[in-house]
Residue frames as a rotation matrix with the C-alpha (Angstrom) as fourth column:
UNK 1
0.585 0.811 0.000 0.00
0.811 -0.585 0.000 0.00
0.000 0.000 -1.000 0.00
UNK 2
-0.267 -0.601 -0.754 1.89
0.895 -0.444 0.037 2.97
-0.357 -0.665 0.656 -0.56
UNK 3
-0.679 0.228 0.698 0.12
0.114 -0.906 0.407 5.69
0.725 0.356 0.589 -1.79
UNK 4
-0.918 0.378 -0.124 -2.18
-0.063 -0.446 -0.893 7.58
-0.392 -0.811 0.433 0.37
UNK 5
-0.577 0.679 -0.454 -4.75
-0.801 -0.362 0.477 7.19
0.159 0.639 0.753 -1.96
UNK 6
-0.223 0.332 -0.917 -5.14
-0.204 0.904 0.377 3.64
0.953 0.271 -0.134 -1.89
UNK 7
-0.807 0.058 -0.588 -4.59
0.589 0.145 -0.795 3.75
0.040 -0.988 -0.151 2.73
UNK 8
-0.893 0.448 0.048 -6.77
-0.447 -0.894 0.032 6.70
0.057 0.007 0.998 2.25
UNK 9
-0.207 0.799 -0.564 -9.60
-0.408 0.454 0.792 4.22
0.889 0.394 0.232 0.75
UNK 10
0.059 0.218 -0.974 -9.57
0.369 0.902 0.224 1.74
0.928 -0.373 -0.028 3.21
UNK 11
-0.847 -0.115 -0.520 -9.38
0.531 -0.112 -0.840 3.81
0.038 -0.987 0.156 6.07
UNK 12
-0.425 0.897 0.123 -12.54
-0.902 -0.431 0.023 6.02
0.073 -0.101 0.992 5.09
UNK 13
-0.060 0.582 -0.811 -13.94
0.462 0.736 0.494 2.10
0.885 -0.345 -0.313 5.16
UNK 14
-0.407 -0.262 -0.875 -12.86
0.489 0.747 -0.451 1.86
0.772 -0.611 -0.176 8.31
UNK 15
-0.892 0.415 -0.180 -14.15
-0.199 -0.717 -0.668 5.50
-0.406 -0.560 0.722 9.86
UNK 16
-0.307 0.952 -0.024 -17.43
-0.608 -0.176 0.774 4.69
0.732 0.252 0.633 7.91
UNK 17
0.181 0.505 -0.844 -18.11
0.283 0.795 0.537 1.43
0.942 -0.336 0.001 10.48
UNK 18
-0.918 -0.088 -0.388 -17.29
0.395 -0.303 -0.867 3.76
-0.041 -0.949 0.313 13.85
UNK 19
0.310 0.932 -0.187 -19.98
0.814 -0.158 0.559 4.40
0.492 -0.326 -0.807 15.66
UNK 20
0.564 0.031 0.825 -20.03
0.119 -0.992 -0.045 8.05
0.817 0.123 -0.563 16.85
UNK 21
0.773 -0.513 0.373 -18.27
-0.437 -0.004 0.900 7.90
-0.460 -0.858 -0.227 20.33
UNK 22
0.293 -0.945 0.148 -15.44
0.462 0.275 0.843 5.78
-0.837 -0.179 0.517 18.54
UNK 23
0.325 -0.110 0.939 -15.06
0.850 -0.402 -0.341 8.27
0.415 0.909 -0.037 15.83
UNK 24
0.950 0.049 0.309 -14.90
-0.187 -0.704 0.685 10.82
0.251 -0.709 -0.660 18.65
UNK 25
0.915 -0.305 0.266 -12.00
-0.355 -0.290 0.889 9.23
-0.194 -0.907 -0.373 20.03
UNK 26
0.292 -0.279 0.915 -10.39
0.956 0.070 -0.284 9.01
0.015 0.958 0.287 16.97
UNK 27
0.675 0.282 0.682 -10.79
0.344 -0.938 0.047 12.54
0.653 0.203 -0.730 16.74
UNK 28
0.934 -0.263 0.242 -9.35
-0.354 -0.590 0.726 13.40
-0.048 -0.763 -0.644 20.09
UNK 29
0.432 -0.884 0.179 -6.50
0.567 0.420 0.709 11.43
-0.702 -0.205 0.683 19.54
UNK 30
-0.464 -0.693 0.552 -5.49
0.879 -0.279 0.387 13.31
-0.114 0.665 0.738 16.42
UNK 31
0.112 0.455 -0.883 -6.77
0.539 -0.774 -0.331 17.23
-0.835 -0.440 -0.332 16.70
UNK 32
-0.540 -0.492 -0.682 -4.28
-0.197 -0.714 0.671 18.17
-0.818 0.497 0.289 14.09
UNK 33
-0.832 0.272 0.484 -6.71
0.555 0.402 0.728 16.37
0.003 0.874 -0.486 11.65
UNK 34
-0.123 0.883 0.454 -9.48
0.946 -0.034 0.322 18.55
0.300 0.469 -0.831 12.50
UNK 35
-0.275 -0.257 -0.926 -8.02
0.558 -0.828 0.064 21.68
-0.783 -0.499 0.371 12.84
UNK 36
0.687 0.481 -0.545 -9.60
-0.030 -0.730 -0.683 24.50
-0.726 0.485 -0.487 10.54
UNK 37
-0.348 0.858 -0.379 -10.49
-0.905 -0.201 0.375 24.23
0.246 0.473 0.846 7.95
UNK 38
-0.016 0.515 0.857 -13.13
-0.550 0.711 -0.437 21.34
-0.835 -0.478 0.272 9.39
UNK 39
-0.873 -0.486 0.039 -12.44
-0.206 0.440 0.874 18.73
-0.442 0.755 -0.484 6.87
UNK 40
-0.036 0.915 -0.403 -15.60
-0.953 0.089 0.289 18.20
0.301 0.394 0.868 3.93
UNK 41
0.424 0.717 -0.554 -15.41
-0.784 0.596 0.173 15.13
0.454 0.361 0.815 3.79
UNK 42
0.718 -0.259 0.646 -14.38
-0.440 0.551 0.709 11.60
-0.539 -0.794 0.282 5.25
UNK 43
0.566 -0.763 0.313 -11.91
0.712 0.260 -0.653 11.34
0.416 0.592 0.690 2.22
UNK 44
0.327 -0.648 0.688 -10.33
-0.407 -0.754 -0.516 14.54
0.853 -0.111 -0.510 2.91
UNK 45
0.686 0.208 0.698 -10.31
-0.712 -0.005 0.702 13.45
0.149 -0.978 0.144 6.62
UNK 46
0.931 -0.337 0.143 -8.71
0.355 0.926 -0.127 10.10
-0.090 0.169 0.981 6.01
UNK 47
0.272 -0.858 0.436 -5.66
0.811 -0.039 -0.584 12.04
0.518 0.512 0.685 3.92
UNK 48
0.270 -0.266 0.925 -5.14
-0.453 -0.883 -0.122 14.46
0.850 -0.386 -0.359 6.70
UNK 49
0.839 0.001 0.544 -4.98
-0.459 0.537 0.707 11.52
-0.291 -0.843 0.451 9.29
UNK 50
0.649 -0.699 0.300 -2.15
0.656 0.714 0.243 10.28
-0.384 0.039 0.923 6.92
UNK 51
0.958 -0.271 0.095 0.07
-0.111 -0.654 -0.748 12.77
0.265 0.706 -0.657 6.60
UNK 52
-0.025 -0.801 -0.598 3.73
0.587 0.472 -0.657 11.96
0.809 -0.367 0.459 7.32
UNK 53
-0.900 -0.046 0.433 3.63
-0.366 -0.459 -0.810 15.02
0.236 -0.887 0.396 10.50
UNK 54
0.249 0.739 0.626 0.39
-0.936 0.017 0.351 13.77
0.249 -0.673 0.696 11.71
UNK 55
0.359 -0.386 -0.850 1.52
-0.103 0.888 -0.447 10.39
0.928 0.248 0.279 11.46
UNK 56
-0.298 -0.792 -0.533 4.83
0.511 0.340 -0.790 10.68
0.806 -0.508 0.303 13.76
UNK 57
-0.479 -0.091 0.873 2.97
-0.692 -0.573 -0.439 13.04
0.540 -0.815 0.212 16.19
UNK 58
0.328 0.941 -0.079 0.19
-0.858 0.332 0.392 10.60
0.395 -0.061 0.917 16.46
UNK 59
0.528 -0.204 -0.824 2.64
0.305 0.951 -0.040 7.86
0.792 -0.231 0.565 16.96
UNK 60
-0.560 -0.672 0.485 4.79
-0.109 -0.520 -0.847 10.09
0.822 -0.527 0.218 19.95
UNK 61
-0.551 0.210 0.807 1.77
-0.751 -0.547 -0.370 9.70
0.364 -0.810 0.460 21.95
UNK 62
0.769 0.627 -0.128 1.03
-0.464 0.684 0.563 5.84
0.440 -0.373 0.817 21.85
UNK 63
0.543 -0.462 0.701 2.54
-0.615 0.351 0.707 3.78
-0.572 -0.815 -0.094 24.70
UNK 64
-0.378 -0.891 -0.250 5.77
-0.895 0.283 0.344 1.67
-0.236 0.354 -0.905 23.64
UNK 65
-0.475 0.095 0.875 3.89
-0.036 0.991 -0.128 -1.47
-0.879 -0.092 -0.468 23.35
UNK 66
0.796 0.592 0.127 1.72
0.342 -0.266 -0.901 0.17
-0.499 0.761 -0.415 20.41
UNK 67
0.190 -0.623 -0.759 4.99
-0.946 -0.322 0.027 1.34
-0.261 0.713 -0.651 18.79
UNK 68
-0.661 -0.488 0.570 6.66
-0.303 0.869 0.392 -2.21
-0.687 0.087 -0.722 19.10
UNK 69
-0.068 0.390 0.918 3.55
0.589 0.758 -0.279 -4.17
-0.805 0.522 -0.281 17.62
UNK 70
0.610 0.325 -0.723 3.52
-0.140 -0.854 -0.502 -1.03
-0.780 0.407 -0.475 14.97
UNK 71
0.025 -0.973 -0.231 6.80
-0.896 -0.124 0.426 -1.90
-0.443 0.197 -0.875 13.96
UNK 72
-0.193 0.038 0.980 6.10
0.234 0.972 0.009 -5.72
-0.953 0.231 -0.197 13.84
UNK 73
0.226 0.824 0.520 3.76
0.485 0.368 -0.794 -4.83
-0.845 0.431 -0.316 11.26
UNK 74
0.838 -0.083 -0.539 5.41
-0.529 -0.366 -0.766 -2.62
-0.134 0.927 -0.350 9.09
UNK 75
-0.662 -0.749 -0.019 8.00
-0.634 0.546 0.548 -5.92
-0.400 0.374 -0.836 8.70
UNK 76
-0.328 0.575 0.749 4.85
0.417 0.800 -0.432 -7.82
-0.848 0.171 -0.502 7.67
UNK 77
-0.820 0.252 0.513 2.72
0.559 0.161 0.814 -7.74
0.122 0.954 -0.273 4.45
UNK 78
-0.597 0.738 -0.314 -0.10
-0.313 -0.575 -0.756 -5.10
-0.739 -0.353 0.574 4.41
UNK 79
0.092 0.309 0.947 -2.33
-0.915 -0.349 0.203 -6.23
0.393 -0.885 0.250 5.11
UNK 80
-0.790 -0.357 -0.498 -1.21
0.122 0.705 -0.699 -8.80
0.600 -0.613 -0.514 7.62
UNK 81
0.431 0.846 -0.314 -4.52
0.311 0.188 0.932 -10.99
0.847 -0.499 -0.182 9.66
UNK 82
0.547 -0.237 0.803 -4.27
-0.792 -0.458 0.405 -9.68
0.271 -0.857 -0.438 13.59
UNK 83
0.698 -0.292 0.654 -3.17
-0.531 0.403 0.746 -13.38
-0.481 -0.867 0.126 14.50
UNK 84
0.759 -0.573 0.310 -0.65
0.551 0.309 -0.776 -13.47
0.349 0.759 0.550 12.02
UNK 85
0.336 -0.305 0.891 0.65
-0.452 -0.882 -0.131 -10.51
0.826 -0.359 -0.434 14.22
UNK 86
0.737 -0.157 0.657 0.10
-0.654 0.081 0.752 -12.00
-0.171 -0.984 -0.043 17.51
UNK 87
0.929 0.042 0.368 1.99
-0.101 0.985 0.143 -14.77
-0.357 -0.170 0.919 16.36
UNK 88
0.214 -0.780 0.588 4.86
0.429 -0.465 -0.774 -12.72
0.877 0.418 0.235 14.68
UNK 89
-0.194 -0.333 0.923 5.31
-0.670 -0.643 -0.373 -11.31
0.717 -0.690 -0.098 18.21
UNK 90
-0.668 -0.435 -0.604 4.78
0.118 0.740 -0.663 -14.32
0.735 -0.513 -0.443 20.41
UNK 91
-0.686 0.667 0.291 1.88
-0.441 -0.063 -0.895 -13.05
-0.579 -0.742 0.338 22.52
UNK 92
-0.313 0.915 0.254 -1.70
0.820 0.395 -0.414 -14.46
-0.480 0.079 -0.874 22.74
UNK 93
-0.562 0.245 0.790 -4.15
0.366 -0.783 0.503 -12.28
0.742 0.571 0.350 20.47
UNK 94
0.613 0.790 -0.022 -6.19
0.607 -0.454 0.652 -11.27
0.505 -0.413 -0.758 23.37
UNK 95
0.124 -0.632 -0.765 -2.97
0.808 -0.383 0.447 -9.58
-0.575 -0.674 0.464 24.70
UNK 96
-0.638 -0.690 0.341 -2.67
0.639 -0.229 0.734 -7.93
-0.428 0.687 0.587 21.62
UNK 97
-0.120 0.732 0.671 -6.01
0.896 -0.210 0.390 -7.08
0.427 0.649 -0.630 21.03
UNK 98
0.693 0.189 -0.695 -5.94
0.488 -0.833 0.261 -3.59
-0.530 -0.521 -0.670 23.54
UNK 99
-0.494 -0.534 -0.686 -2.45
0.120 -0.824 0.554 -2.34
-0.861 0.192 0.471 22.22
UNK 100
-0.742 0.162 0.650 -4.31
0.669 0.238 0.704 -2.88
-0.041 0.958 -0.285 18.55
UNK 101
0.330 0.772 -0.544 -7.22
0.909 -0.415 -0.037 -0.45
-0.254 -0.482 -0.838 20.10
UNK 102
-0.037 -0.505 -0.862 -4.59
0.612 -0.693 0.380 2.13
-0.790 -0.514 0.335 20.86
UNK 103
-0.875 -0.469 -0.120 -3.16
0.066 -0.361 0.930 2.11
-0.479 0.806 0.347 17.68
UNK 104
-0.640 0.616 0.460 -6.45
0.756 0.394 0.524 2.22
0.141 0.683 -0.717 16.06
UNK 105
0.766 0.484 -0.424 -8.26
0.595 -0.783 0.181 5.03
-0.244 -0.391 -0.887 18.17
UNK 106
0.134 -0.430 -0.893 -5.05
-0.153 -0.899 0.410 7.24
-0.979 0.082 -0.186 16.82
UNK 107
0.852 0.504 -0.139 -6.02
-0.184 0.040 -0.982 5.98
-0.490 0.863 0.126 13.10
UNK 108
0.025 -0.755 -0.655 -2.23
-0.997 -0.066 0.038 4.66
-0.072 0.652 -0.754 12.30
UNK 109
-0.860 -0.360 -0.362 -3.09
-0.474 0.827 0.303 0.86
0.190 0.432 -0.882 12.47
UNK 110
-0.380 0.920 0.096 -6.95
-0.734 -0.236 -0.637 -0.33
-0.564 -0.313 0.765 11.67
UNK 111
-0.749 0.059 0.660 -8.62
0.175 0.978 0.112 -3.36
-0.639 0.199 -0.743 10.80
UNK 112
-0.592 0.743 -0.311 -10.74
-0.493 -0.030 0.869 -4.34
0.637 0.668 0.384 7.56
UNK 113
0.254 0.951 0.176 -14.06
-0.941 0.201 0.271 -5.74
0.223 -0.234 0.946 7.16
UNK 114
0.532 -0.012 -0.847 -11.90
-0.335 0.915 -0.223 -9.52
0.778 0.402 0.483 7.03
UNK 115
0.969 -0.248 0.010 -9.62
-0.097 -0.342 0.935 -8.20
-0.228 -0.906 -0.355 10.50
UNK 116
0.265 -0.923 0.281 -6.63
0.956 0.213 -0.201 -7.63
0.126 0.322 0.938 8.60
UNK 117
0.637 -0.085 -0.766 -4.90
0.511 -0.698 0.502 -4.82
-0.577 -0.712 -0.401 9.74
UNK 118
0.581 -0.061 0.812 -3.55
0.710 -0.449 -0.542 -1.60
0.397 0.892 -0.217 8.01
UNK 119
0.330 -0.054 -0.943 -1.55
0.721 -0.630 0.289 1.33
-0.609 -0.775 -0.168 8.56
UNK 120
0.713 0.058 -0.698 -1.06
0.039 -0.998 -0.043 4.46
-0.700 0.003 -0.714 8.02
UNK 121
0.777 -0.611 0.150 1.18
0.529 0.505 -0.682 4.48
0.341 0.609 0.716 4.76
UNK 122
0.653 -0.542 0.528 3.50
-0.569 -0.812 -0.130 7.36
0.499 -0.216 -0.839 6.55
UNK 123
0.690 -0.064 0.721 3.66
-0.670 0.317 0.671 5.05
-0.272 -0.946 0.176 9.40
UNK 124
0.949 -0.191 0.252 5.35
0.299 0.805 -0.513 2.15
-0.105 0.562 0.821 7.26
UNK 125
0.537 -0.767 0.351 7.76
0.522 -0.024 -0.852 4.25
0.663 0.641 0.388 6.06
UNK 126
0.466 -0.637 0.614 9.36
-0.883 -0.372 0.285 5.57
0.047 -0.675 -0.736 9.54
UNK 127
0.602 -0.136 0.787 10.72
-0.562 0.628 0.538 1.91
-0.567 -0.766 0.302 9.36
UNK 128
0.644 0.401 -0.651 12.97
-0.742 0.121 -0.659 1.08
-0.186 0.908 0.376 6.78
UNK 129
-0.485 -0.500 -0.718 14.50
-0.199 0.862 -0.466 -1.48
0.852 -0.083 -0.517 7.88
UNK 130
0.377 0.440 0.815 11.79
-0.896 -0.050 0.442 -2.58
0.235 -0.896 0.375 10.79
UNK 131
0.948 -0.021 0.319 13.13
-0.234 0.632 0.738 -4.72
-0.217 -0.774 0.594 13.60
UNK 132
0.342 -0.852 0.396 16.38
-0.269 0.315 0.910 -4.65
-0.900 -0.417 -0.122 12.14
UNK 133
-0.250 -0.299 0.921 16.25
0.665 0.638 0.388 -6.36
-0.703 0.710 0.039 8.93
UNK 134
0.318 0.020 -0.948 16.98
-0.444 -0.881 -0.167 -5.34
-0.838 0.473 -0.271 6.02
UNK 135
-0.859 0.493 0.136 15.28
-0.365 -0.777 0.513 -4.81
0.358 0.391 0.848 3.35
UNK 136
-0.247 0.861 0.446 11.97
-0.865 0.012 -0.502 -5.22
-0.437 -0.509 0.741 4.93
UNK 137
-0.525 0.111 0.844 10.65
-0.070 0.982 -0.173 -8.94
-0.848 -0.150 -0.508 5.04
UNK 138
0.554 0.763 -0.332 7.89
-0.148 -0.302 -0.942 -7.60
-0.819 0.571 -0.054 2.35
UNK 139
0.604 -0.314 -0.733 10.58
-0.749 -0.538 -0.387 -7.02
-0.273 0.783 -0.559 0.10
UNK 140
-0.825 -0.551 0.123 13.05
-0.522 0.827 0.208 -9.84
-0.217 0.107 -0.970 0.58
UNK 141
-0.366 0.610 0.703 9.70
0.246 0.792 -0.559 -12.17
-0.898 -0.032 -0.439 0.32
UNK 142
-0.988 -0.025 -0.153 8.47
-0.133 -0.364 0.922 -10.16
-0.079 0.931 0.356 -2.82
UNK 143
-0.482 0.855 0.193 4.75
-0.866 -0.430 -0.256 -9.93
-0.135 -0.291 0.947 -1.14
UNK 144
-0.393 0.175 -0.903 4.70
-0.320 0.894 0.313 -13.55
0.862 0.412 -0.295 -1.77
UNK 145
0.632 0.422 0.650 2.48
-0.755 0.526 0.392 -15.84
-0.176 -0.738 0.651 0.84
UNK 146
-0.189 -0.390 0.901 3.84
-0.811 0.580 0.081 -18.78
-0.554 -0.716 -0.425 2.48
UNK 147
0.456 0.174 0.873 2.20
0.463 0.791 -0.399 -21.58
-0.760 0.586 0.280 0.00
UNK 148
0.984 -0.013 -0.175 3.29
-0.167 -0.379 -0.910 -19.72
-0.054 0.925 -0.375 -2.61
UNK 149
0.321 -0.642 0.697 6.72
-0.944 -0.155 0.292 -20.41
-0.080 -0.751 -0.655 -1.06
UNK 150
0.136 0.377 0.916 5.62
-0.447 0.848 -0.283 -23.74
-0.884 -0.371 0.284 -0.16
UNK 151
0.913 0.397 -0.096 4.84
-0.152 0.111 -0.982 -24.21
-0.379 0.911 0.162 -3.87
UNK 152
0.676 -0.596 -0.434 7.89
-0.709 -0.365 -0.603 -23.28
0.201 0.715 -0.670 -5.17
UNK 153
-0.119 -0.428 0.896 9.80
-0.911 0.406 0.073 -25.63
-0.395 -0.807 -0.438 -2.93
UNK 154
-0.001 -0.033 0.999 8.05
-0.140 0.990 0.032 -28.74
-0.990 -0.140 -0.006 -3.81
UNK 155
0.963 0.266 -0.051 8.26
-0.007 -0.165 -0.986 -27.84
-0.271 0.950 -0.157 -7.19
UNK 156
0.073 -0.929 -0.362 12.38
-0.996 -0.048 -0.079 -27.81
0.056 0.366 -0.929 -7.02
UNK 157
-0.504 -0.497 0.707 12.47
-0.487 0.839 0.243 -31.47
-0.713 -0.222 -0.665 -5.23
UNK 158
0.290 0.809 0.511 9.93
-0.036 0.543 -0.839 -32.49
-0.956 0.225 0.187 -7.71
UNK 159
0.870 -0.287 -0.401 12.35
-0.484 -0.340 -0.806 -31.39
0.095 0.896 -0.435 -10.46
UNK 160
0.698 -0.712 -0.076 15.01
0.698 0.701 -0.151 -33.45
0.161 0.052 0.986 -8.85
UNK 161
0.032 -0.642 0.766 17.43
0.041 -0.765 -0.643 -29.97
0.999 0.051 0.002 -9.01
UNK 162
0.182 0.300 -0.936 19.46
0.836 0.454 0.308 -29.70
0.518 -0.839 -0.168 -6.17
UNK 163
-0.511 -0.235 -0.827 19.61
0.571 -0.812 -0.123 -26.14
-0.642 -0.535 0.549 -6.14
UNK 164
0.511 0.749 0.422 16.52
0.853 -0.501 -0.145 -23.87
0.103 0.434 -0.895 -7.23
UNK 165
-0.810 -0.254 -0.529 16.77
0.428 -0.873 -0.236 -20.22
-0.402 -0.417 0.815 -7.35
């Protein structure tokens, strides 16, 4: 996902299915997004919630456990399922499910309609090399999925070759 356009989309999903109080506290977490001029619309909104300075202010004020799993995720595919997360980080998902709140009530990491989880394309890119590695798992994996992987594998021993590339 790296245009704002495309995070843009899927987060105006994602503010369309808040119910007023959690749109509210949305809001309060990120002021600079509705500072004057009052955005028209919930597009405009969206692309003011991703701007690279709202972004890093928004992320200054969630607790270190909401940076960390932040990070996980911007070493994962986007979007990456929540217990594909929990499980990239070693915790149960019900541990996981509150920092995932945090980061969600300040609109930089927010589940679809399928609970796969987005973020903020700004956010991604404060990590470019997240957790260390380098170039980002995404990249070294070439957005490929695990069977796809899997696939390719049984497709070398099945060729007899003892060295695929």
């Amino acid at each position: 996902m790296g245009s704002i356009g495309t995070a843009g989309s899927v987060l105006t999903a994602w503010m369309r299915t808040l119910d007023a109080p959690g749109l509210g506290r949305v809001l309060a977490a990120r002021p600079d997004a509705v500072a004057g001029p009052v955005p028209r619309s919930p597009g405009e909104l969206a692309e003011r919630l991703q701007r690279p300075g709202s972004v890093s202010a928004a992320l200054h004020r969630v607790p270190l456990p909401g940076v960390q799993a932040a990070e996980a995720l911007s070493a994962l595919a986007d979007p990456t399922g929540t217990g594909d997360l929990a499980v990239f980080l070693g915790v149960p998902l019900p541990d996981l499910e509150e920092t995932l709140q945090v980061l969600a009530q300040h609109a930089l990491v927010w589940p679809d309609s399928q609970n796969r989880l987005h973020m903020a394309a700004a956010l991604r890119r404060m990590w470019p090399a997240p957790l260390g590695l380098k170039p980002g798992l995404e990249q070294l994996a070439g957005a490929k999925t695990s069977d796809s992987s899997r696939h390719r594998r049984h497709d070398c021993r099945a060729s007899g070759t003892k060295r695929c590339r």
